[in-house]
C-alpha positions in Angstrom: -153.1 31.7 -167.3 -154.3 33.6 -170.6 -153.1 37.4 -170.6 -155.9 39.9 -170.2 -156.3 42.5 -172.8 -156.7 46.2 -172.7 -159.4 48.4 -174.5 -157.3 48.7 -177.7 -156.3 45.0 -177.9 -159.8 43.9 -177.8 -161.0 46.2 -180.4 -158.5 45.5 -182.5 -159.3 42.0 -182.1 -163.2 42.3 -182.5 -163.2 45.0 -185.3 -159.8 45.1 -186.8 -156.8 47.2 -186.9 -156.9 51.1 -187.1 -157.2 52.1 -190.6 -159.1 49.3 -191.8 -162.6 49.2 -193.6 -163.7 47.3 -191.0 -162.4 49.3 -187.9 -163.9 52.8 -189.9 -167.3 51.3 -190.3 -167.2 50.6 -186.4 -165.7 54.0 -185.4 -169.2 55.5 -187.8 -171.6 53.5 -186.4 -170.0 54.1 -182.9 -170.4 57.7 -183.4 -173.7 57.7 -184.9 -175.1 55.7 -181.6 -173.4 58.0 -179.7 -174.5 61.4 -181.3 -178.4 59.6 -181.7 -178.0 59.2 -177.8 -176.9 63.2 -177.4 -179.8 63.9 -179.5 -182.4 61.1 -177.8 -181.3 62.9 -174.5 -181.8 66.7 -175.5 -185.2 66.4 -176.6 -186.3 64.5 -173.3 -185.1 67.6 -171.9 -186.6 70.0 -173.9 -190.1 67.8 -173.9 -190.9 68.2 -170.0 
């Protein structure tokens, strides 16, 4: 039976370890989908 993996574990394994180039270009473009969401959201609200 295969081990299941936390959250950490399986980013580590899809985008490298912490500190690499690799794992800092995820953590940007995970922020900058995240923020674009904040912003996508706030100006639905502000439209209607």
């Amino acid at each position: 039976m295969e081990k299941s993996m936390n959250a950490k574990e399986l980013i580590a394994k899809r985008y490298g370890k912490e500190g690499t180039k690799e794992r800092e270009k995820f953590r940007e473009d995970a922020f900058s989908c995240y923020f674009g969401e904040i912003i996508k959201n706030r100006r639905k609200e502000l439209h209607n």
